[in-house]
VEXLO-424442 format. One record per residue (C-alpha): residue number from 1; residue in three letters; x, y, z. Coordinates in pm, whole numbers, plus 50000, padded with zeros to 5 digits. Example, Ala and Ser with C-alpha at 12.3 -4.5 7.8 and 13.67 -1.06 7.14 Angstrom:
// residues 2
<pt num="1" residu="Ala" u="51230" v="49550" w="50780"/>
<pt num="2" residu="Ser" u="51367" v="49894" w="50714"/>
END
This chain:
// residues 102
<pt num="1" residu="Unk" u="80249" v="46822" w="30818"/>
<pt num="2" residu="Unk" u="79897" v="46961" w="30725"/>
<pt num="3" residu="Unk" u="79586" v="46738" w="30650"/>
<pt num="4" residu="Unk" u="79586" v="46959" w="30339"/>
<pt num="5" residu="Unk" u="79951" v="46825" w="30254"/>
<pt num="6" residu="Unk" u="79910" v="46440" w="30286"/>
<pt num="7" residu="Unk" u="80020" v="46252" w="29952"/>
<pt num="8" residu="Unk" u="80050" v="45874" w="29906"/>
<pt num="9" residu="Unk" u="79970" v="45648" w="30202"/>
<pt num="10" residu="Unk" u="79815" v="45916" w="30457"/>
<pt num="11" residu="Unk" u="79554" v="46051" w="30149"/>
<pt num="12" residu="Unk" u="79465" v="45681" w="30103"/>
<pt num="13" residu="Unk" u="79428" v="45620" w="30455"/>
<pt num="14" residu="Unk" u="79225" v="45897" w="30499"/>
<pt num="15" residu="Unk" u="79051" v="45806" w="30201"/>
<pt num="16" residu="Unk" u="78953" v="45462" w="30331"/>
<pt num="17" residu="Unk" u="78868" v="45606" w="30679"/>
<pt num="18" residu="Unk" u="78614" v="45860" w="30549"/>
<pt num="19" residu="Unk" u="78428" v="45572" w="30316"/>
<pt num="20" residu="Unk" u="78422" v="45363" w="30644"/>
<pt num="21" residu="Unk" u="78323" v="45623" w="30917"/>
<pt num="22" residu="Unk" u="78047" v="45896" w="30744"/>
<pt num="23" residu="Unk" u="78060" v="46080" w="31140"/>
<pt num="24" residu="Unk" u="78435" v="46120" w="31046"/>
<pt num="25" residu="Unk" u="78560" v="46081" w="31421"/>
<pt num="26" residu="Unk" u="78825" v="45766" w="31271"/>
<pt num="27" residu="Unk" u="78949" v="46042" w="31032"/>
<pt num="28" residu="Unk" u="78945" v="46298" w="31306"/>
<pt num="29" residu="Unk" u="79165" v="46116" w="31568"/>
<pt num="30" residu="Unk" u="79416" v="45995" w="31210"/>
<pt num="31" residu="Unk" u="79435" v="46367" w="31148"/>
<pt num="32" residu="Unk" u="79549" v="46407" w="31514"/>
<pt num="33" residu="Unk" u="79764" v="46107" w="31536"/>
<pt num="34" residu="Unk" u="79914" v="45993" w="31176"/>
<pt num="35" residu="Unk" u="80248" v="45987" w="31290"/>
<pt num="36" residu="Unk" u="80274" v="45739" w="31534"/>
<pt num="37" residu="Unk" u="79987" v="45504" w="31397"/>
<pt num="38" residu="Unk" u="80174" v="45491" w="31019"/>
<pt num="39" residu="Unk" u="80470" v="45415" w="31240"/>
<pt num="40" residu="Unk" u="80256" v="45127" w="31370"/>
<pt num="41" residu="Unk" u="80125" v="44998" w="31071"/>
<pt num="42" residu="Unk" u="80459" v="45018" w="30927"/>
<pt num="43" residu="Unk" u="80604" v="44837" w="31195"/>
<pt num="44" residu="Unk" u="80313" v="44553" w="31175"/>
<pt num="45" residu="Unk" u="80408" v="44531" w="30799"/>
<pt num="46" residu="Unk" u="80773" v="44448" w="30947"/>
<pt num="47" residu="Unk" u="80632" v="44199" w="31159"/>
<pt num="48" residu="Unk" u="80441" v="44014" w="30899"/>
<pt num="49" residu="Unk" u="80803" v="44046" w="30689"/>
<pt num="50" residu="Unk" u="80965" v="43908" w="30965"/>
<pt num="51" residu="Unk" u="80753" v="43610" w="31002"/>
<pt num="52" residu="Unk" u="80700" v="43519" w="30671"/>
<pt num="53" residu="Unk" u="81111" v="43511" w="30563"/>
<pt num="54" residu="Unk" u="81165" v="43300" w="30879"/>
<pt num="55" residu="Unk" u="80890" v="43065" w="30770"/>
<pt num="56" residu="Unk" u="81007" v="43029" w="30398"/>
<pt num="57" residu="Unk" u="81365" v="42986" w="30555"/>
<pt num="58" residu="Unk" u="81224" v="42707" w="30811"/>
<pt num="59" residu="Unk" u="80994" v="42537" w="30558"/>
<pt num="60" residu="Unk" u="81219" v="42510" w="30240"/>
<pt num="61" residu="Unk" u="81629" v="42609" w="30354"/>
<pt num="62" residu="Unk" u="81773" v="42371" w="30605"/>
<pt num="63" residu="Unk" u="81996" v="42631" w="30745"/>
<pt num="64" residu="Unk" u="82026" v="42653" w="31172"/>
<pt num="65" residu="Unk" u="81749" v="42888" w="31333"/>
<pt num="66" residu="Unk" u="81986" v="43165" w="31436"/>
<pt num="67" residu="Unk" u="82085" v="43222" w="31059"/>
<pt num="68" residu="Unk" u="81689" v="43176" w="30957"/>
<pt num="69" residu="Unk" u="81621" v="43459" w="31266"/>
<pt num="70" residu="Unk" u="81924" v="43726" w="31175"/>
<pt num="71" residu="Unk" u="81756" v="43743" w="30815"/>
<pt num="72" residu="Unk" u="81425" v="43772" w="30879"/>
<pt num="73" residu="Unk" u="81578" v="44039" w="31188"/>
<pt num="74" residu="Unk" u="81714" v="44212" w="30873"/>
<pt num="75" residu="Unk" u="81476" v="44235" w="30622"/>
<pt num="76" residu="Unk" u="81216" v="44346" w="30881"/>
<pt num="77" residu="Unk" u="81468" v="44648" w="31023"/>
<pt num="78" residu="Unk" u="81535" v="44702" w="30629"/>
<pt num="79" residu="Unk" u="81170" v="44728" w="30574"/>
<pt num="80" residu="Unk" u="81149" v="44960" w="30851"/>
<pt num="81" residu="Unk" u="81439" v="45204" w="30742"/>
<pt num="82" residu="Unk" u="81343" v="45202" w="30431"/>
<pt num="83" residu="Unk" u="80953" v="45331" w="30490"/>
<pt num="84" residu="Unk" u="81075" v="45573" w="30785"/>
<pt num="85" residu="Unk" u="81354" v="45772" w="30745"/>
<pt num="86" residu="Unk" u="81470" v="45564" w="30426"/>
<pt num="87" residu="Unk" u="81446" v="45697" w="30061"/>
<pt num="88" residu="Unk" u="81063" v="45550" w="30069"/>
<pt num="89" residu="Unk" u="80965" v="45761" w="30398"/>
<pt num="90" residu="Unk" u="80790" v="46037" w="30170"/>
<pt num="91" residu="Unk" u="80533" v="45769" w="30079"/>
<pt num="92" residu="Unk" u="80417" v="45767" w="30472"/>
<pt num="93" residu="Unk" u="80459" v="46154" w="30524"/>
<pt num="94" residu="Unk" u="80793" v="46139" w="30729"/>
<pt num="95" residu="Unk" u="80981" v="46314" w="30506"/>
<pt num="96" residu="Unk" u="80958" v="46576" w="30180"/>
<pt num="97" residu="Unk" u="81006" v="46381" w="29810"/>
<pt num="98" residu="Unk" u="81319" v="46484" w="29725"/>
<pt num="99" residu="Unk" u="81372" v="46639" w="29390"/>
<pt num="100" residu="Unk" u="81600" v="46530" w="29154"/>
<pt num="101" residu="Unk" u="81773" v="46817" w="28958"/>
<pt num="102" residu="Unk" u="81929" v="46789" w="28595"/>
END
Protein backbone atom coordinates (compact mmCIF):
# COMPACT_ATOMS: atom_id res chain seq x y z
CA UNK A 1 0.00 0.00 0.00
CA UNK A 2 1.04 3.65 -0.88
CA UNK A 3 1.42 6.51 1.74
CA UNK A 4 -0.91 8.20 -0.76
CA UNK A 5 -3.56 5.29 -0.14
CA UNK A 6 -3.75 5.13 3.74
CA UNK A 7 -7.49 5.58 5.04
CA UNK A 8 -8.68 5.16 8.65
CA UNK A 9 -6.12 4.24 11.31
CA UNK A 10 -2.72 4.64 9.21
CA UNK A 11 -3.99 8.52 7.99
CA UNK A 12 -4.63 9.16 11.72
CA UNK A 13 -1.49 7.75 12.76
CA UNK A 14 0.30 9.57 10.42
CA UNK A 15 -1.66 12.43 11.29
CA UNK A 16 -0.68 12.34 14.96
CA UNK A 17 3.00 11.56 14.06
CA UNK A 18 3.46 14.65 11.85
CA UNK A 19 1.78 17.10 14.74
CA UNK A 20 4.31 15.40 17.15
CA UNK A 21 7.59 15.21 15.06
CA UNK A 22 7.82 18.71 12.64
CA UNK A 23 11.52 16.89 11.25
CA UNK A 24 9.06 14.10 10.13
CA UNK A 25 11.70 11.18 10.70
CA UNK A 26 8.63 9.27 13.20
CA UNK A 27 6.46 9.59 10.03
CA UNK A 28 9.31 8.57 7.82
CA UNK A 29 10.29 5.23 9.52
CA UNK A 30 5.80 4.62 9.90
CA UNK A 31 5.81 5.10 6.16
CA UNK A 32 8.56 2.40 5.97
CA UNK A 33 7.25 0.14 8.58
CA UNK A 34 3.23 0.42 9.06
CA UNK A 35 2.69 -3.04 8.69
CA UNK A 36 4.27 -4.67 11.34
CA UNK A 37 3.98 -1.73 13.97
CA UNK A 38 -0.19 -1.58 13.39
CA UNK A 39 0.25 -5.29 13.88
CA UNK A 40 1.87 -4.32 17.19
CA UNK A 41 -0.36 -1.88 18.36
CA UNK A 42 -3.11 -4.09 17.46
CA UNK A 43 -1.75 -6.81 19.28
CA UNK A 44 -1.08 -4.44 22.52
CA UNK A 45 -4.83 -3.50 22.17
CA UNK A 46 -5.35 -7.48 22.54
CA UNK A 47 -3.29 -7.49 25.44
CA UNK A 48 -5.01 -4.76 27.30
CA UNK A 49 -8.43 -6.90 26.16
CA UNK A 50 -7.00 -9.76 27.53
CA UNK A 51 -6.22 -8.37 30.85
CA UNK A 52 -9.03 -6.42 31.48
CA UNK A 53 -11.86 -9.50 30.76
CA UNK A 54 -9.71 -11.68 33.07
CA UNK A 55 -9.81 -8.99 35.72
CA UNK A 56 -13.66 -8.26 35.48
CA UNK A 57 -13.99 -12.19 35.47
CA UNK A 58 -11.60 -12.44 38.72
CA UNK A 59 -13.05 -9.39 40.50
CA UNK A 60 -16.90 -9.87 40.05
CA UNK A 61 -17.60 -13.90 38.52
CA UNK A 62 -16.48 -16.58 40.88
CA UNK A 63 -15.82 -18.95 38.12
CA UNK A 64 -12.20 -21.22 38.30
CA UNK A 65 -9.13 -19.34 36.63
CA UNK A 66 -8.83 -21.63 33.63
CA UNK A 67 -12.48 -20.66 32.50
CA UNK A 68 -11.63 -16.76 33.51
CA UNK A 69 -8.14 -17.36 31.18
CA UNK A 70 -9.86 -19.32 27.96
CA UNK A 71 -12.20 -16.12 27.68
CA UNK A 72 -10.08 -13.51 28.02
CA UNK A 73 -7.62 -16.05 25.48
CA UNK A 74 -10.70 -15.58 23.21
CA UNK A 75 -11.77 -12.28 23.11
CA UNK A 76 -8.12 -11.13 22.74
CA UNK A 77 -7.51 -13.73 19.51
CA UNK A 78 -11.17 -12.38 18.45
CA UNK A 79 -9.94 -8.90 18.74
CA UNK A 80 -7.02 -9.82 16.80
CA UNK A 81 -8.87 -11.60 13.81
CA UNK A 82 -11.16 -9.29 13.65
CA UNK A 83 -8.64 -6.03 13.10
CA UNK A 84 -6.21 -8.27 10.84
CA UNK A 85 -7.49 -10.33 8.38
CA UNK A 86 -11.15 -10.02 9.89
CA UNK A 87 -14.01 -7.95 8.23
CA UNK A 88 -12.44 -4.78 10.32
CA UNK A 89 -8.76 -5.28 8.77
CA UNK A 90 -9.47 -2.40 6.11
CA UNK A 91 -9.56 0.01 9.06
CA UNK A 92 -5.60 -0.84 9.69
CA UNK A 93 -4.67 -1.08 5.89
CA UNK A 94 -4.44 -4.99 5.69
CA UNK A 95 -6.94 -5.41 3.44
CA UNK A 96 -9.23 -3.40 0.56
CA UNK A 97 -13.01 -2.25 1.99
CA UNK A 98 -15.01 -4.48 0.38
CA UNK A 99 -17.91 -3.20 -1.59
CA UNK A 100 -21.19 -4.18 -1.15
CA UNK A 101 -23.20 -4.48 -4.46
CA UNK A 102 -27.12 -4.15 -4.83
Amino acid sequence: MKVEEFQYMPKTILGLLASIDKKGTLVNIYERLWNPINYAIIGGIGVGLNMAVAWFFWSFLPLDWWIINLVAIVGAWTWNWLNSVGPLGYLWGFRKKEQKID
